[in-house]
C-alpha positions in Angstrom: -1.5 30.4 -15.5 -4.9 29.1 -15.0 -6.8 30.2 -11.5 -8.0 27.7 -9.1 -11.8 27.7 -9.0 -11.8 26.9 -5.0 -8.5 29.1 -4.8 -9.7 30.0 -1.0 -10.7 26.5 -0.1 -7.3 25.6 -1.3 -5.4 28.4 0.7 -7.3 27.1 3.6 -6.3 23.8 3.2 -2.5 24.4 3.3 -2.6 26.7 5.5 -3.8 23.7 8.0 -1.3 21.5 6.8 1.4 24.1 7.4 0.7 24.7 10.8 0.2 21.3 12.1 3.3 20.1 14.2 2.9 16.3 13.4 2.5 14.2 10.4 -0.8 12.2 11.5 -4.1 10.6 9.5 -5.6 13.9 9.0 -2.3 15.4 7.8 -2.7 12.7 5.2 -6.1 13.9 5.0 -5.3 17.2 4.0 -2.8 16.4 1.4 -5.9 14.2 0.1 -7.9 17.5 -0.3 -5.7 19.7 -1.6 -4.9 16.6 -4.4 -8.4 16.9 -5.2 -9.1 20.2 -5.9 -5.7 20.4 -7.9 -6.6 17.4 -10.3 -10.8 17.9 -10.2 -11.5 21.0 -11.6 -15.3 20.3 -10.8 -14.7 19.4 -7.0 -17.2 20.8 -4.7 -16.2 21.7 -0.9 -18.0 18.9 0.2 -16.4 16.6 -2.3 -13.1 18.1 -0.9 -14.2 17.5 2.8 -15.0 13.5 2.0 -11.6 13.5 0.4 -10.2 14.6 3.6 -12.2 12.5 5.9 -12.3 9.4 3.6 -7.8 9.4 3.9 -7.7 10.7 7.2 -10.0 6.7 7.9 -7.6 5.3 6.0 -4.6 6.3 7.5 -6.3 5.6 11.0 -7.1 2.3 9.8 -3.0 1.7 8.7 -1.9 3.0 11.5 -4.1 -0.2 13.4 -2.7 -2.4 11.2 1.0 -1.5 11.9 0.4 -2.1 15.1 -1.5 -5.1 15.3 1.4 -6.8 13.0 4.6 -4.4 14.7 3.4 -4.8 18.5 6.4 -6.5 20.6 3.9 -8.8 21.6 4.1 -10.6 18.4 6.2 -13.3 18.9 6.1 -14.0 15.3 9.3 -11.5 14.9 11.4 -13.2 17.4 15.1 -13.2 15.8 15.3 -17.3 15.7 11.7 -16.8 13.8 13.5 -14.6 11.7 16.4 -16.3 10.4 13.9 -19.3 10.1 12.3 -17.2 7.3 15.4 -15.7 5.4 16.5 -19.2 5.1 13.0 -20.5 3.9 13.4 -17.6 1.5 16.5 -18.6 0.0 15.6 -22.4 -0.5 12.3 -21.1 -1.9 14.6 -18.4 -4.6 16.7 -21.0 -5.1 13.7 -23.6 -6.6 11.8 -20.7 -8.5 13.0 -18.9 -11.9 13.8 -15.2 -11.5 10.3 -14.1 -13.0 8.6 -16.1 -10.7 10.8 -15.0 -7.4 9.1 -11.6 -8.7 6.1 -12.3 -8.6 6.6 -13.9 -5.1 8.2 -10.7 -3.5 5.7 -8.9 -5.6 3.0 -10.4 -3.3 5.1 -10.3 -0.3 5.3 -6.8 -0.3 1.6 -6.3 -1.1 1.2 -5.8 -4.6 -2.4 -6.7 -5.8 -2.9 -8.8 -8.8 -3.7 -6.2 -10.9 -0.7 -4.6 -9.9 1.7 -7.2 -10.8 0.1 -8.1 -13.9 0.6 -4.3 -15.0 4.3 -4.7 -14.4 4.6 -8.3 -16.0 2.6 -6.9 -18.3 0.3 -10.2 -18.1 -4.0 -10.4 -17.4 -4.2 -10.5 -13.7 -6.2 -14.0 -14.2 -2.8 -15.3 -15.4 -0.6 -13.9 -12.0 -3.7 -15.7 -10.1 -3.1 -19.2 -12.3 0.8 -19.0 -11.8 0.9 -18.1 -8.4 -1.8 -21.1 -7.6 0.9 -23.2 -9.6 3.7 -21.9 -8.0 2.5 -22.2 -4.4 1.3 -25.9 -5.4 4.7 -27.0 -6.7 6.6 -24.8 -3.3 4.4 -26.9 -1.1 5.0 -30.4 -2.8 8.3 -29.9 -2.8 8.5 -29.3 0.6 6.1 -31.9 2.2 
């Protein structure tokens, strides 16, 4: 088996991550680290230590944005708005064909348009067209 070039940096690394007591951002940030020096053979410890800060940002950043959109003050997730939506989901499956109800949980669950088109196996130009068409015909059929 081939050696590790950072083999130290590397032992350090998870080392860190086996001691800490909590999963948090710079836990994240660690596995971030230790995935680069394992796939880069050319990483430097600085590149390693960017890694580690650069996921640890954007697990603190997340971690905001679940609870801007979770907090109990958001009356948006009341139960009555809730059932409003599941039904408003089911008239909307019900108008759409089964590769376009795809492409709409696609985007509901955050899938870029790249991302989708990869699966459908389209150009992501063409998931932008047919969404704009779809959310077109949705809305005129609901006004």
């Amino acid at each position: 088996m081939e050696e590790l070039p950072h083999w130290c940096v590397y032992a350090r690394l998870q080392s860190q991550l086996t001691t800490r007591s909590q999963i948090d951002d710079y836990a994240w940030g660690l596995e971030a680290g230790l995935n680069r020096l394992l796939s880069e053979k050319s990483s430097t410890e600085d590149d390693v230590e960017r890694a580690i800060h650069s996921e640890s940002r954007r697990q603190r950043y997340r971690t905001a944005l679940r609870r801007l959109y979770s907090s109990s003050s958001n009356h948006a997730c009341s139960p009555e708005n809730a059932a409003d939506a599941r039904q408003r989901l089911r008239l909307i499956k019900g108008r759409v064909t089964a590769e376009e109800w795809t492409i709409l949980r696609a985007v509901g669950t955050g899938l870029k348009h790249n991302e989708i088109a990869a699966e459908q196996r389209k150009a992501p130009g063409a998931i932008r067209v047919q969404l704009l068409r779809l959310r077109r015909s949705l809305r005129a059929s609901a006004g």
